[in-house]
C-alpha positions as a Markdown table, in Angstrom:
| # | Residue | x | y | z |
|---|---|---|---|---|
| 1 | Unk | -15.0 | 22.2 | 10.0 |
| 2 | Unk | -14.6 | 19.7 | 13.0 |
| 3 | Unk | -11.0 | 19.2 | 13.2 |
| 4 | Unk | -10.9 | 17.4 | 16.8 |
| 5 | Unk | -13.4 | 15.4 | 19.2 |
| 6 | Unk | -12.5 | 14.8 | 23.1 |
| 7 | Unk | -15.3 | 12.5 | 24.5 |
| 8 | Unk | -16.1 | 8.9 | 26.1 |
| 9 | Unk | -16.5 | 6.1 | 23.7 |
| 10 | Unk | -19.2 | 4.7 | 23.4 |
| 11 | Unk | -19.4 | 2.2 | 20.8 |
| 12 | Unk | -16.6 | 0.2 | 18.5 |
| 13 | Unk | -17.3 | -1.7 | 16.3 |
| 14 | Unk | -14.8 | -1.4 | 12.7 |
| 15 | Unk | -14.7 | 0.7 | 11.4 |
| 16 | Unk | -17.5 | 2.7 | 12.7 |
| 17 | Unk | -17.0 | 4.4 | 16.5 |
| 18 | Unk | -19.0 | 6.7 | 18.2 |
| 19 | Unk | -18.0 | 9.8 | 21.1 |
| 20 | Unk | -20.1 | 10.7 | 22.9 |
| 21 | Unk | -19.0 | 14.5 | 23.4 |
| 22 | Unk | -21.2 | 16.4 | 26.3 |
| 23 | Unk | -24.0 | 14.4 | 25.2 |
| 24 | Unk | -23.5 | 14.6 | 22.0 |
| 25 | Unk | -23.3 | 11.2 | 20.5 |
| 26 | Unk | -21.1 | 11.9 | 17.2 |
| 27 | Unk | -20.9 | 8.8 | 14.4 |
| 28 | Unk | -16.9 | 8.3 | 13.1 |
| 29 | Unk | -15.4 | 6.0 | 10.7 |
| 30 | Unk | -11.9 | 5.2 | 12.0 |
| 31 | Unk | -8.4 | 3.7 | 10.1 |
| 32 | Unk | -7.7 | 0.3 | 11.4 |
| 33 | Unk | -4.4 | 1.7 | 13.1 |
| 34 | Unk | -6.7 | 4.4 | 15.1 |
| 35 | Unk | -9.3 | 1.8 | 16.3 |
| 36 | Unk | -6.2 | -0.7 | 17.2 |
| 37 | Unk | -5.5 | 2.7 | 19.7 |
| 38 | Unk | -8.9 | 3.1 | 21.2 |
| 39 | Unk | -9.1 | 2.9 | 24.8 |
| 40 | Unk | -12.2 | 0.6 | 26.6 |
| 41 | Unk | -15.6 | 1.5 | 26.2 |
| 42 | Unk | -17.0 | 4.4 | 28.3 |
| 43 | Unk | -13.1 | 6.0 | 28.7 |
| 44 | Unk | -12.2 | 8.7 | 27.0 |
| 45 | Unk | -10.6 | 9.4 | 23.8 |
| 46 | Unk | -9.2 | 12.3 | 21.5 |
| 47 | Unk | -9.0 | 11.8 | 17.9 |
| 48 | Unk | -7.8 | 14.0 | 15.1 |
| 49 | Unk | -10.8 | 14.5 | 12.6 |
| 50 | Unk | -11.7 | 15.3 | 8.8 |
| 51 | Unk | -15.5 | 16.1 | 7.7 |
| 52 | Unk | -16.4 | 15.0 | 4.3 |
| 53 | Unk | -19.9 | 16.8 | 2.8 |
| 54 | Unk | -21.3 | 15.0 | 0.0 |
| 55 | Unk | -24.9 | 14.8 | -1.4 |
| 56 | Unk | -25.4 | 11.3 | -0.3 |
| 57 | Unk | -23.6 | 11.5 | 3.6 |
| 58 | Unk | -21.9 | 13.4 | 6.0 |
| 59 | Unk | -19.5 | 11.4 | 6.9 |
| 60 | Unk | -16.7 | 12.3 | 10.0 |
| 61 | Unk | -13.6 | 10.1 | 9.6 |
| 62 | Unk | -11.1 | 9.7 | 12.6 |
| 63 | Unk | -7.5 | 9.5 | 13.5 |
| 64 | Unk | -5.1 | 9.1 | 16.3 |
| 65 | Unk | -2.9 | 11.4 | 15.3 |
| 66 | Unk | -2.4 | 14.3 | 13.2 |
| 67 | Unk | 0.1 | 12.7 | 10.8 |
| 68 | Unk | -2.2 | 9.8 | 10.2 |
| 69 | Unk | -4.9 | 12.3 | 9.3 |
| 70 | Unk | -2.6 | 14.5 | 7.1 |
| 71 | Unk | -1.9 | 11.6 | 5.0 |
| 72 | Unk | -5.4 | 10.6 | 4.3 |
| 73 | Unk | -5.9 | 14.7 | 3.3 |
| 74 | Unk | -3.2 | 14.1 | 0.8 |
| 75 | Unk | -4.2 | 11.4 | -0.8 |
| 76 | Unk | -7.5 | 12.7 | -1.5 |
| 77 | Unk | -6.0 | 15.3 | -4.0 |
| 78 | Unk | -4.8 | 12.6 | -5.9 |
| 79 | Unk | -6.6 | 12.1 | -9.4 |
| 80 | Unk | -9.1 | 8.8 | -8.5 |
| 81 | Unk | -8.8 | 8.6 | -5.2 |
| 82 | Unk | -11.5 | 8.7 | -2.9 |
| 83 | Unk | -12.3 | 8.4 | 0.9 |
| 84 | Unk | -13.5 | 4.5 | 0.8 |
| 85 | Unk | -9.6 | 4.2 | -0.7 |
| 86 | Unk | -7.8 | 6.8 | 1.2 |
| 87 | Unk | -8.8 | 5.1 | 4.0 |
| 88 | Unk | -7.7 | 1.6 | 3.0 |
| 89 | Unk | -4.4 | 3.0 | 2.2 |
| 90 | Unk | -4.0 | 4.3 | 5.7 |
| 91 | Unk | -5.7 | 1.0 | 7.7 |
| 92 | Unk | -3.2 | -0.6 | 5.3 |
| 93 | Unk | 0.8 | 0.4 | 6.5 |
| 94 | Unk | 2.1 | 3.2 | 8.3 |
| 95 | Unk | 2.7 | 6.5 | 7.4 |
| 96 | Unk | 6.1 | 5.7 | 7.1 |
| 97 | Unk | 5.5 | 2.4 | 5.2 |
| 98 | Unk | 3.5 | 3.9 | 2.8 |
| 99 | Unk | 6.2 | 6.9 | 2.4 |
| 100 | Unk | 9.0 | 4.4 | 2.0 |
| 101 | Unk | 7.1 | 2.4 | -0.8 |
| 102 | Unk | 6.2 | 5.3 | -3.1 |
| 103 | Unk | 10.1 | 6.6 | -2.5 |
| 104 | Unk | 11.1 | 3.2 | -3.8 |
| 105 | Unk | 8.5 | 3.1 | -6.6 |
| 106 | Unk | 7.2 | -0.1 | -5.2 |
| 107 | Unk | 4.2 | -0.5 | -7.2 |
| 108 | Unk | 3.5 | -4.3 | -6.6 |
| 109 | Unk | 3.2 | -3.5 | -2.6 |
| 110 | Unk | 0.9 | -1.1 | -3.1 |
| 111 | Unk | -1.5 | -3.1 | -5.1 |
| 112 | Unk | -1.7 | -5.3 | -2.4 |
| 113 | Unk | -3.6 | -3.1 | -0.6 |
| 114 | Unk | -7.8 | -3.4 | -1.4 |
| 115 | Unk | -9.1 | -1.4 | -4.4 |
| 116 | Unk | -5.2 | -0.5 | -5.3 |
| 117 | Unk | -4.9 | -1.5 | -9.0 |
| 118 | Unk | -1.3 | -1.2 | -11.1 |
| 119 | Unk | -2.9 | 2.1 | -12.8 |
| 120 | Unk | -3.8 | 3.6 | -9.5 |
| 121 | Unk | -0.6 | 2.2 | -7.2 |
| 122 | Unk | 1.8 | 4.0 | -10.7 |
| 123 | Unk | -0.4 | 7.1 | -9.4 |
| 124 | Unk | -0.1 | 7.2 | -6.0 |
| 125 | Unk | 3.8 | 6.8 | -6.8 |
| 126 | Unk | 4.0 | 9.8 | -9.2 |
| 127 | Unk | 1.7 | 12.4 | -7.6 |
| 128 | Unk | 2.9 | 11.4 | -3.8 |
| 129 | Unk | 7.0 | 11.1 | -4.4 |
| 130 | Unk | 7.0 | 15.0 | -3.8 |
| 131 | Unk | 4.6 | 15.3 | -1.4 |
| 132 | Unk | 6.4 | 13.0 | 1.5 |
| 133 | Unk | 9.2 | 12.8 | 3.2 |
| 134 | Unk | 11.7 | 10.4 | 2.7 |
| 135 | Unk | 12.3 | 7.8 | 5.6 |
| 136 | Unk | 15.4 | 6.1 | 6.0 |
| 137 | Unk | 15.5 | 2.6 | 5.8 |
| 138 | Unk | 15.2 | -0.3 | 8.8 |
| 139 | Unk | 18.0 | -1.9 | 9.3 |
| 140 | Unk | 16.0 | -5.3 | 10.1 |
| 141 | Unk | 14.3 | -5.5 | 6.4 |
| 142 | Unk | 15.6 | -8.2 | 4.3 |
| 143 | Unk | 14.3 | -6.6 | 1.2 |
| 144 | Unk | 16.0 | -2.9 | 1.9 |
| 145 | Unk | 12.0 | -1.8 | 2.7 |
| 146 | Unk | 11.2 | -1.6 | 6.0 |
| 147 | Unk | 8.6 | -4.2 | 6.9 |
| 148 | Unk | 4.4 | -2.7 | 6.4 |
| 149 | Unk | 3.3 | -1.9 | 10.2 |
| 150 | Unk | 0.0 | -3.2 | 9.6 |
| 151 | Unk | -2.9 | -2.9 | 11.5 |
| 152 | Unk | -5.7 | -4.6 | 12.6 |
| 153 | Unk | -9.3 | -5.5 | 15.1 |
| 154 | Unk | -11.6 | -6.8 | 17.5 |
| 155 | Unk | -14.1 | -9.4 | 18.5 |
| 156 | Unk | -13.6 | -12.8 | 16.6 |
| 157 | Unk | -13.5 | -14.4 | 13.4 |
| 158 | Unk | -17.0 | -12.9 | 12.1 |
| 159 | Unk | -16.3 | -9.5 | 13.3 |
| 160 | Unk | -12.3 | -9.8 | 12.0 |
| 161 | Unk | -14.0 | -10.5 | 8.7 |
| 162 | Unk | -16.9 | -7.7 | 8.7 |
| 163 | Unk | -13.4 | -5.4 | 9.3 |
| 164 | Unk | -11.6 | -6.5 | 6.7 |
| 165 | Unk | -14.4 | -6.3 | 4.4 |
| 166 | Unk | -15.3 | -2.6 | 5.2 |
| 167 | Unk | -11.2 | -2.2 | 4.2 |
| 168 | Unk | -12.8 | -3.7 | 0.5 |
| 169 | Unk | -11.5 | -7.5 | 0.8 |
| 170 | Unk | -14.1 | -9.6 | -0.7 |
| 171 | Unk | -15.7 | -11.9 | 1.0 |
| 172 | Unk | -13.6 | -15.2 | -0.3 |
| 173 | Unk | -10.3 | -13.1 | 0.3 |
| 174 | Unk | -11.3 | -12.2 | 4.1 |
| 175 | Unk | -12.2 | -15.3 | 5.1 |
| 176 | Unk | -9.3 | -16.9 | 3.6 |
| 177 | Unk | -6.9 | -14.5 | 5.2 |
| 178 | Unk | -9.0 | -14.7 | 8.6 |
| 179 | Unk | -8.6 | -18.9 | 8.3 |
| 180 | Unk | -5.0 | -18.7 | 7.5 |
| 181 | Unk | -4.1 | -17.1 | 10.9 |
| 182 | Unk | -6.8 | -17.5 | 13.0 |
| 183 | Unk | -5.4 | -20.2 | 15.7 |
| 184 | Unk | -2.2 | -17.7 | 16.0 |
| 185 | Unk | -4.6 | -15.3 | 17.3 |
| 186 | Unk | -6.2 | -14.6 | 20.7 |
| 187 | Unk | -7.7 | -11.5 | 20.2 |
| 188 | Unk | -10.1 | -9.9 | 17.3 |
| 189 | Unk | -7.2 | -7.2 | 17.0 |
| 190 | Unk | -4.5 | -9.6 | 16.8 |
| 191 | Unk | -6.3 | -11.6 | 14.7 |
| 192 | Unk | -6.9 | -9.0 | 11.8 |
| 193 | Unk | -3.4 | -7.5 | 12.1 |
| 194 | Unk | -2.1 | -11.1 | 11.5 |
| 195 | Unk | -4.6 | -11.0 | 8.2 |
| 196 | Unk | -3.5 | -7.6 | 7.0 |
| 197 | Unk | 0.2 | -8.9 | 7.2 |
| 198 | Unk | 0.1 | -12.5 | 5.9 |
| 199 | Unk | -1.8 | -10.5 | 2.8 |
| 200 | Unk | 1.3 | -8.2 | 2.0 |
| 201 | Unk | 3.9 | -10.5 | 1.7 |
């Protein structure tokens, strides 16, 4: 198994990346929180890995850290829960969002992330609750929940949009979310991180 890559990246575009590793050019699909922490083109980078083997692809997906990556591990042993939504969940809200939310059986903010239905979101609550840690509460939330750490991408409105859609927005939905923030924006990472937090409130 490849459990870590050290190399110069090479391309970005979300959520697909690729390192170049001693000429080695090796193809990674990255949460929106780990692309948000990518350095420039051509520096270098080290992200925390997991290899998925299926008939269909090989598919590498990438992480900034090793808690990030643990989390997505997890919730792949949960009944109906695949990659394309494991990795939602973590582009989503923090690790310690996410924990906070199931520890509070907050099943309507879960929904609210892409391909998260009522079913799934009571789920994720029930087979989860044991397997995190519980994280105390920020002081600033209005709601007793700390607020979702969302995260978000580069390059304007069209490649905002193509983000959030690889996240499993439909098309309407992203470009409605990308319109409702886009002149608070300056930047294709600000810009989607805007979009992934007007959508969870």
């Amino acid at each position: 198994m490849i459990g870590l890559l050290r190399g110069k990246l090479i391309h970005k575009q979300a959520p697909d990346i690729m390192l170049d590793v001693n000429g080695v050019g090796y193809e990674l699909q990255a949460s929106m929180q780990t692309f948000l922490d990518l350095p420039d083109l051509h520096e270098e980078a080290t992200l925390f890995t997991h290899f998925i083997v299926r008939e269909d692809a090989h598919t590498l997906y990438a992480f900034s850290s090793p808690t990030e990556r643990d989390l997505f591990r997890t919730l792949l042993r949960v009944n109906g829960v695949g990659p394309k939504m494991a990795l939602a969940i973590v582009s989503s809200m923090s690790v310690d969002d996410f924990s906070r939310y199931v520890h509070a059986d907050d099943a309507i903010a879960l929904t609210k992330i892409p391909g998260v239905g009522k079913k799934t979101a009571e789920r994720l609550i029930i087979e989860m609750r044991d397997r995190l840690p519980k994280i105390e509460t920020s002081p600033e939330s209005d709601d007793g929940l700390a607020k979702p750490t969302i995260v978000v991408q580069r390059d304007k409105e069209e490649e905002a949009i193509n983000a959030l859609l690889a996240l499993g927005y439909k098309p309407a939905q992203a470009s409605k979310m990308i319109a409702s923030v886009a002149d608070q924006a300056d930047s294709v990472e600000s810009l989607i991180r805007l979009a992934l937090q007007s959508s969870l409130k």
